[in-house]
N, C-alpha and C positions, 0 to 999 in steps of 0.2 A: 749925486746924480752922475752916470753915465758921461760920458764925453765920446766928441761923433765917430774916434773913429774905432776905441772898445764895445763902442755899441752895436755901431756895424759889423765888427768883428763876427761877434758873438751870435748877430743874426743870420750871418750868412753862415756859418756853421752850423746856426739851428734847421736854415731851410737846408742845405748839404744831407744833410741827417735824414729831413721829412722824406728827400728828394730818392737815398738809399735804400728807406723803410720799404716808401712806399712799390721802388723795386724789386727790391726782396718780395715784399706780399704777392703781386703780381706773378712774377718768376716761382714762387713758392706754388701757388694757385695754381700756375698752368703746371707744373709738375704734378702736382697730387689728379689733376686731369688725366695727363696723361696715365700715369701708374691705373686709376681708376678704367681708363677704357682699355689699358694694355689686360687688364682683370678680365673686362667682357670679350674683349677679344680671344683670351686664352680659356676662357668656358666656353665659348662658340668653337672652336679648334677641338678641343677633349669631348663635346657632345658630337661633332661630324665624324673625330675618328672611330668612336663607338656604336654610335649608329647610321652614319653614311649621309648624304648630299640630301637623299629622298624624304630624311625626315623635316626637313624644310624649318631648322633649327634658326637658321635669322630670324626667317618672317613669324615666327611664333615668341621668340626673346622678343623683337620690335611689339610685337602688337600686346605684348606682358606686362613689358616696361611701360608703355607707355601709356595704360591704363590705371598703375601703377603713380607715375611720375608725370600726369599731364603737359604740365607746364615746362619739361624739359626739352630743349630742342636740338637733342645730339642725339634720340634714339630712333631714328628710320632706317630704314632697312640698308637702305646705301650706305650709311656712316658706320652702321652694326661689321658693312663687309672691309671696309675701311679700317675699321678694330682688330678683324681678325689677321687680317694682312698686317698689322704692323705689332701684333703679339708674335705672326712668324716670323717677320722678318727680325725681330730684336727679343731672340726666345729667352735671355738673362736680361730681359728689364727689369723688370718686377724686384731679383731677388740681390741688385746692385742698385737701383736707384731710390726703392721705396727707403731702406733703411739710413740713406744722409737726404731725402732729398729736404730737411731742412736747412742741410747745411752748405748743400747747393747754391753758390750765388751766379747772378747773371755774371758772362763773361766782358759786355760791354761797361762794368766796372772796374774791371780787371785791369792789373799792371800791361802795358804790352808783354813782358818778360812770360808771365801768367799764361796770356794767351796763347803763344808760342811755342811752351811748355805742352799747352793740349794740342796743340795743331802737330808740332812733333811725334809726340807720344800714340795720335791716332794715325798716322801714317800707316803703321803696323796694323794690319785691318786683324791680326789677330788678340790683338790686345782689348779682349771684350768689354772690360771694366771700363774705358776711357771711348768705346765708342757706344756704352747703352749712357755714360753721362753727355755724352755729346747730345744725344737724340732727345736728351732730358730736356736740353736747351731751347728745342726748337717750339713753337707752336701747332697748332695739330694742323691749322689750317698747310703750313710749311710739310709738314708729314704725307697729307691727303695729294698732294702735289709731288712730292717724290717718291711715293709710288703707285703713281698713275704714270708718270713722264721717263722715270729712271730707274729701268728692272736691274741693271747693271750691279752688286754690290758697293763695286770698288770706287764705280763712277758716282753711286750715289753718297757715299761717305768722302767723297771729293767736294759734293756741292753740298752735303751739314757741315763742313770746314771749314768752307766759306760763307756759310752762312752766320756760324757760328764769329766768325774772327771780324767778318765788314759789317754784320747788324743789317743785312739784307732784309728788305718784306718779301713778304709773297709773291707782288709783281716783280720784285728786281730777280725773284727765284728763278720764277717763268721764266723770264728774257733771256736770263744769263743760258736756261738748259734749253730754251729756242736756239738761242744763236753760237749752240755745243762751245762754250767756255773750254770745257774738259778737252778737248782737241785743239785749241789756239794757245790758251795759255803755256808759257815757257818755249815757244816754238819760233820764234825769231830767230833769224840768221844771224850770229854775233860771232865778236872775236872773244868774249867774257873768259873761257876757260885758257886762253893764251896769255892770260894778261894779270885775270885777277885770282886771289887765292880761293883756295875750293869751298870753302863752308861761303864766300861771299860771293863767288862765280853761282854757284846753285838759291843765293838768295836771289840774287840781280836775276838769271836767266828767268826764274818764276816770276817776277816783278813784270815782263811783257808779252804781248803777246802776239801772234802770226794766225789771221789776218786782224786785224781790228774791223768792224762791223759800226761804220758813221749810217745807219738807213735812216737814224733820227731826221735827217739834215730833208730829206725832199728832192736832194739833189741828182741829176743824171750823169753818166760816165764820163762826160764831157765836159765838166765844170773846168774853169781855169782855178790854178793853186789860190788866186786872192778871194775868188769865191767860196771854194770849200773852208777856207783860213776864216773870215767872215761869216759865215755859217756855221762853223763850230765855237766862234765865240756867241753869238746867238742864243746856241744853246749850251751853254756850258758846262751846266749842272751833267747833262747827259753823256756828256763828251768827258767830264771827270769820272762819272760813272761808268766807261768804257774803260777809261783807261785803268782804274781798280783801284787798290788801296792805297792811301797813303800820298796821295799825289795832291799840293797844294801849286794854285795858279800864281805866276809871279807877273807875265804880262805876255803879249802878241807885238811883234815887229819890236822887240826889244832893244832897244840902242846900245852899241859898245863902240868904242873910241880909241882906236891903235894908232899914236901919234898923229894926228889931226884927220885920222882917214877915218871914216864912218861905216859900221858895218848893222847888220839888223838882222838879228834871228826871229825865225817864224812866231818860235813858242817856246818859253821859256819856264820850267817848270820845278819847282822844289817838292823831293820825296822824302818826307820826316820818318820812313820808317828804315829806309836806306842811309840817309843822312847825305844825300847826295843833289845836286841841280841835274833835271834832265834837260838836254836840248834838243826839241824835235824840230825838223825841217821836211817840209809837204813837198813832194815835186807830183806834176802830173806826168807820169809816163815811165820808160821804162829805169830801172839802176843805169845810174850811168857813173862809169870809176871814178871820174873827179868830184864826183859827190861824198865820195869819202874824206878826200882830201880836206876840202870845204867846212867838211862838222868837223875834223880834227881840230882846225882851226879855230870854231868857235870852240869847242870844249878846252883846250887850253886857255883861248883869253878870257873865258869863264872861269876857269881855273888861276887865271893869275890877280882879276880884275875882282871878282864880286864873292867867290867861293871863302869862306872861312875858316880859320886853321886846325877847329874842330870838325871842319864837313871832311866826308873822302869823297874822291875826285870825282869831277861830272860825269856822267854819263851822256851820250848821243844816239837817237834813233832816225834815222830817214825811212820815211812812211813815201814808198813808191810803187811800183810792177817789179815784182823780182821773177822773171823768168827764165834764168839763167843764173841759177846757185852759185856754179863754177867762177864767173865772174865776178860777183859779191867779194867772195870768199880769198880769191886772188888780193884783190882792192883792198881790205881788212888786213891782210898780212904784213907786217913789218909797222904796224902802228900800234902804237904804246898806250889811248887812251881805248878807253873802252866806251865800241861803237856795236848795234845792232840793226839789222835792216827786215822792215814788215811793209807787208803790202794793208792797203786798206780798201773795203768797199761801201761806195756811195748808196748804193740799194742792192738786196736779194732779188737776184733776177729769178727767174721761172727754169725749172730743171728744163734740159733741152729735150727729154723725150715728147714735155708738156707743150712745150713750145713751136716743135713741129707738128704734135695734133691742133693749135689754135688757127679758127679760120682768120685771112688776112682782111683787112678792113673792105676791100674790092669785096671778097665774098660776102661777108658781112651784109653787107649796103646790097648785095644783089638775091641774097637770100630774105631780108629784109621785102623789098620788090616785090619777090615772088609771091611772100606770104600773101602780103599786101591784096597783089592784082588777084589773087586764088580766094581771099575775103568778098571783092567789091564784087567777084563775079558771081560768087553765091550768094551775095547779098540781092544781085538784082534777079537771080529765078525765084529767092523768096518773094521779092516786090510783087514780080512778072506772076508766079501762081495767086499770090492774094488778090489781084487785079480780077484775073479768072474767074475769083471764086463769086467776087463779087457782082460780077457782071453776069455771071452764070443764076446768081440769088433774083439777078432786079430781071431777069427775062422768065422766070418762073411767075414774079409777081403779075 
């Protein structure tokens, strides 16, 4: 008989297994899906360029199929146009994916090294092989969303890279290409290429981003730092999903203790794909130089205190108003750890052109009135003529 802990063993390996199968199948499935609509999609393309738009070649495949294949619920007209759009946009699917796609596995099995490998390799938006298996990865639902949202090429094989590497759903897709990821990411004001070597300078600088986008939180532009600190532990889950990959929570108002003196960082954060502690520090208002000084300090005694001799060195972000670059960038010079400054916002205000067409609440409430008073007054010549008609009926009688 077994003993408890070969037994266990031996079970969790078995579920491990069930757990890989059954992502395989799944991941297998929705490949052979897709290759199958990149099919229809690419007979709807070869029939329009033969015989043109007028022959009304969707609506007549939709209404074929689907008398055909009742019970299927991907063949309407809308999804048919959906197909053909994503046979042009990825015109060597077919003849690069169908032929491994059993040997295709998902990437959220993947070594890190693995992933990195394809995240590399598809940078090169010409290296067609590695981005029709990229596309292979995704879901159709995730497809029908990138190109409706992102006509771009470059920009859109930006966000299957990330899609592909964070294991994104469909809502985090949305968000991310709502609140243009593709334009914040790596965009922080930092000292990184001064400091640290270039294949890690170009990891770190992608690691954050300019602005960060908290509209989770509810809050207005006016919050005090303890509030917005507060409110994003709240929410937390969302505020890691801000902040991107790789980012594990270690604590808020962190204690550290430099010969009996007490000091407290806002946010204290470990990045296991950097191998690094981040320390971020919220101010409300604008960069101000000694706030550079300030995070040096914490990043060192994080560095002396709690960092281990396998981690490399902390990193530092102050999330404020940077309205004056020149400034920052001065502040940053001559320091040795590596610091980055982004602004952050509370909510998506209203473009300003929208803003000065909006009536103000005065008009509002006075057009409001008007409506009003321009109702009751035709209300009462309705009254006033039914009155008439009546009195008019009972003098005939």
């Amino acid at each position: 008989m077994l003993t408890d802990k070969p037994y266990f063993e031996i079970l969790n390996n078995l579920k491990e297994k069930i757990r890989q199968a059954r992502i395989k199948a799944i991941y297998t499935a929705n490949t052979q899906l897709l290759v199958m609509y990149w099919e229809i999609g690419n007979a709807i393309l070869q029939q329009q360029q033969a015989y043109g738009w007028g022959a009304k070649i969707v609506d007549r495949f939709s209404v074929d199929l689907k008398t055909e294949f009742p019970d299927f619920k991907g063949l309407s007209v809308r999804n048919l146009k959906y197909m053909r759009s994503f046979a042009e946009a990825y015109p060597d699917f077919y003849t690069i994916v169908q032929p491994h796609a059993a040997q295709l596995q998902s990437t959220n099995n993947q070594s890190n090294e693995f992933k990195q490998e394809i995240i590399a390799q598809t940078k090169s938006i010409h290296n067609i092989a590695f981005v029709q298996q990229l596309a292979a990865q995704l879901p159709w639902g995730h497809h029908q969303l990138l190109l409706d949202k992102v006509k771009n090429y470059q920009q859109r094989l930006f966000y299957m890279q990330n899609c592909v590497e964070n294991s994104w759903s469909r809502n985090i897709l949305a968000s991310q290409i709502e609140n243009e990821l593709i334009k914040r990411q790596g965009k922080a004001i930092s000292n990184f290429k001064d400091i640290l070597p270039a294949l890690d300078s170009d990891l770190v600088r992608e690691t954050f981003k300019n602005p960060y986008v908290f509209d989770f939180l509810m809050l207005g532009e006016e919050a005090k730092e303890r509030e917005v600190e507060r409110a994003l532990m709240q929410h937390l889950k969302k505020f890691m999903l801000e902040l991107g990959k790789g980012f594990a929570y270690v604590g808020n108002q962190f204690n550290i203790e430099v010969k009996n003196d007490e000091y407290f960082l806002d946010l204290l954060f470990y990045n296991y794909h950097l191998h690094r502690f981040v320390v971020f520090e919220l101010k409300v208002g604008n960069f101000k130089p000694e706030y550079a000084g300030k995070l040096n300090f914490y990043i060192n005694t994080v560095d002396g205190q709690i960092k281990n001799i396998k981690d490399d060195g902390t990193i530092g972000i102050l999330l404020c108003k940077t309205p004056n670059e020149l400034v920052i960038r001065y502040s940053l010079q001559g320091i040795k750890t590596p610091i980055c400054v982004s602004e952050y916002y509370l909510k998506k205000g209203l473009p300003k052109v929208l803003k000065t067409e909006l009536p103000s609440i005065e008009e509002l409430e006075a057009e409001i009135n008007n409506e009003y008073k321009g109702l009751k007054s035709s209300a009462k010549k309705k009254l006033g003529s039914i009155k008439r008609k009546i009195t008019s009926n009972k003098k005939r009688k």
